[in-house]
C-alpha positions in Angstrom: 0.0 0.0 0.0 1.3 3.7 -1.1 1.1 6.3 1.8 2.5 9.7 0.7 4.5 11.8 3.8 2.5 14.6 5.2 4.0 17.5 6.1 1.8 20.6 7.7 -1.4 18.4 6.6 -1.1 18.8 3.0 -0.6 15.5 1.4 2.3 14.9 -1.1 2.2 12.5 -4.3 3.8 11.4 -6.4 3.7 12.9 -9.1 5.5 10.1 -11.5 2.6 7.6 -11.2 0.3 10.2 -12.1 -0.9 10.6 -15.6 -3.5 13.5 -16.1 -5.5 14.3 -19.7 -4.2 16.8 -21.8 -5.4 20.2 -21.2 -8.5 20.9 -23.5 -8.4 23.7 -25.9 -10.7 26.6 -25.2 -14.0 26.0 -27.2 -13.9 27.2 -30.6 -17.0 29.4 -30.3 -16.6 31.9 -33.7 -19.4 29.9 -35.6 -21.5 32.0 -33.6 -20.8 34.9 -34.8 -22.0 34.2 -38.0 -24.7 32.0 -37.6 -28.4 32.0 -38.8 -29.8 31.5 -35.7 -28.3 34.8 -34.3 -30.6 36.8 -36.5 -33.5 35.2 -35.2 -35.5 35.5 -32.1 -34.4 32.5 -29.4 -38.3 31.6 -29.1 -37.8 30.3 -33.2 -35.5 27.8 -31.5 -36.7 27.1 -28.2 -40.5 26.6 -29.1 -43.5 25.7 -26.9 -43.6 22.3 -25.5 -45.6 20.8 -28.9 -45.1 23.7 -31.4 -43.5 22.9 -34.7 -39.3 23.0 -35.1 -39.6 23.0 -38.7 -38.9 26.4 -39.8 -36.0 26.1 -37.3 -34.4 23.1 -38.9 -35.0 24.8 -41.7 -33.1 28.1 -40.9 -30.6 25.2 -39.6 -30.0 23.6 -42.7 -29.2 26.4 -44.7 -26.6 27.6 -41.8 -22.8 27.2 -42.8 -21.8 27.1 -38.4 -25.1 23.7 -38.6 -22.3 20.8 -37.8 -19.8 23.3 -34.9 -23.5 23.8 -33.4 -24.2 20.1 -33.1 -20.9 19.3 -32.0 -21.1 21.9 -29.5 -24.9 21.0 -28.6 -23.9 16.9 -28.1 -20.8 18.0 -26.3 -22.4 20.2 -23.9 -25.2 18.0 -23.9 -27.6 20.5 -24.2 -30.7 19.1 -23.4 -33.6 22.0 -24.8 -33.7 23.7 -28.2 -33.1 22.8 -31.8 -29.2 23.1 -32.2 -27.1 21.8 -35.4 -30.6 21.2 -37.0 -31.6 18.6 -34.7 -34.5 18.8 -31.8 -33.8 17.6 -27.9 -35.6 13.6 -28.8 -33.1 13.5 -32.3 -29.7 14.6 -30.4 -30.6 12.3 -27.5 -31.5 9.4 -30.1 -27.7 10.0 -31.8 -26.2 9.8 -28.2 -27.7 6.6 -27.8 -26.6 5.1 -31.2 -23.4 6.2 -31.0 -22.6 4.9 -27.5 -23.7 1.5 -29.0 -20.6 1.3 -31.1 
């Protein structure tokens, strides 16, 4: 068993057995700035429970930031809105296939 000395109640490691993930980049937010969605109202993409997203996915499918949005939305599992074209029930159903794999 590995016990680290303690010294002024702060506990030492070492630091050679450790392995720690690479630092992640900052998000690459600019496709923002020029997306479709920003020149319309947030209640176009974040309907009424039951309202239509089609003109939404619409707007979406004609936007050139659609896939950065998706990636974003599926990494930051955003759970309400239509993002990258897709609705809350179609991003959680590609999370589910894609775990599968």
């Amino acid at each position: 068993m590995f016990s680290a000395p303690r010294q002024s109640g702060a506990m030492q490691t070492d630091t050679a057995v450790l392995t720690f993930p690479a630092p992640r980049p900052a998000a690459d937010l600019s496709w923002r700035e020029d997306a479709l969605c920003a020149q319309a109202g947030p209640e176009f993409f974040f309907p009424a429970p039951g309202s239509s997203t089609r003109e939404a996915k619409q707007l979406c499918g004609a936007c050139e930031g659609r896939v950065a949005c998706l990636e974003y939305a599926l990494a930051h599992d955003e759970r309400f809105g239509v993002w990258g074209g897709l609705s809350e029930k179609e991003r959680l159903r590609l999370r589910r296939e894609g775990g599968r794999g």
